[in-house]
C-alpha positions as CSV (number, residue, x, y, z in Angstrom):
1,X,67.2,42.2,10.7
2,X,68.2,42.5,14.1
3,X,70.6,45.7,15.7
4,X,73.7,44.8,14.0
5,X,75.7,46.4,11.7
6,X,75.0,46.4,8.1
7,X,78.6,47.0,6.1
8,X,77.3,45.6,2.8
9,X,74.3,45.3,0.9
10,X,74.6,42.9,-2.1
11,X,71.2,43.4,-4.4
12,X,70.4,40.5,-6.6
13,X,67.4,40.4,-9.6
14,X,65.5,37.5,-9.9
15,X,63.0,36.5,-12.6
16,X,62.1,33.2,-13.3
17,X,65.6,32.1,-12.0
18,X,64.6,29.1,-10.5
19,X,67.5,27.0,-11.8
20,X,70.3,29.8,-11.0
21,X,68.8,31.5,-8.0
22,X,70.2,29.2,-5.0
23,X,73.3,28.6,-6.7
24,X,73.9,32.1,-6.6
25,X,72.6,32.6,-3.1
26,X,75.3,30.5,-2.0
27,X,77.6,31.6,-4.0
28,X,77.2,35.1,-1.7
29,X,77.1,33.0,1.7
30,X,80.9,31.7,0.4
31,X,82.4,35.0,0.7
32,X,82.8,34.7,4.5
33,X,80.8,38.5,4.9
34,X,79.9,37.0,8.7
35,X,77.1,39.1,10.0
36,X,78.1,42.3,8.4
37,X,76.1,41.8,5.1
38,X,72.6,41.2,4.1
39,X,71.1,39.6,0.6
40,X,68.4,41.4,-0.7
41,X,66.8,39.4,-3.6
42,X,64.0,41.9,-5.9
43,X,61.9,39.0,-7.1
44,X,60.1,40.4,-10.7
45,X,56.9,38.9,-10.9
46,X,58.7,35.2,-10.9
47,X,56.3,32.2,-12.2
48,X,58.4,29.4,-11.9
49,X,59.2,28.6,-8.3
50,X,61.5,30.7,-7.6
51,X,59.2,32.9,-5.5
52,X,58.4,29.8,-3.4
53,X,62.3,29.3,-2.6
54,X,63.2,32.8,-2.1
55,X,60.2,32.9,0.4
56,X,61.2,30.0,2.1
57,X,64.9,31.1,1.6
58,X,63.5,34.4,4.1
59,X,61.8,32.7,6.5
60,X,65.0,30.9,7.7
61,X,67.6,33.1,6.8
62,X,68.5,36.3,8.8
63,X,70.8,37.6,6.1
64,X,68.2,37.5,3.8
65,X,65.3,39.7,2.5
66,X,62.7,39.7,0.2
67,X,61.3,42.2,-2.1
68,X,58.7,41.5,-4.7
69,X,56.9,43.5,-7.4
70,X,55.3,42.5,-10.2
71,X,57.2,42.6,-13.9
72,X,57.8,45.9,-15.3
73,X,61.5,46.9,-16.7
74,X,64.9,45.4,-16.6
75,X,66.2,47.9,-14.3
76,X,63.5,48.6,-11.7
77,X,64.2,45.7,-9.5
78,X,67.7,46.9,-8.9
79,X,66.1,50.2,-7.9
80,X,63.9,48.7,-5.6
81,X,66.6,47.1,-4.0
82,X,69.0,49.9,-3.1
């Protein structure tokens, strides 16, 4: 992330989401948040993909951050996030 401002901080779980993962992505860059948000995506130990996208999804995307861990409980990757 570069020196501006963070106002909002939206924190989304992924596991094995391959199919709903970029929908939802977009979904978030349709709000119109400018450069006053940031997506951070906690990736749960994924083994379909969706690690590959959201990588990729990173590399190209200031907005957007990456967290991985592997699987452990429903909630944990929401903690990890914030």
């Amino acid at each position: 992330m570069s020196s501006r401002s963070i106002v909002i901080s939206i924190v989304i779980p992924c596991y094995n989401e391959r199919g709903a993962i970029e929908e939802t992505i977009s979904a978030v860059d349709e709000l119109s948040l400018a450069d006053a948000h940031e997506i951070i995506v906690v990736d749960d130990g994924s083994t379909d993909g969706s690690d590959a996208l959201l990588v990729e999804r990173a590399e190209s995307d200031p907005h957007f951050k990456l967290l991985r861990h592997d699987t452990d409980t429903v909630d944990k990757p929401l903690l990890i996030g914030f």
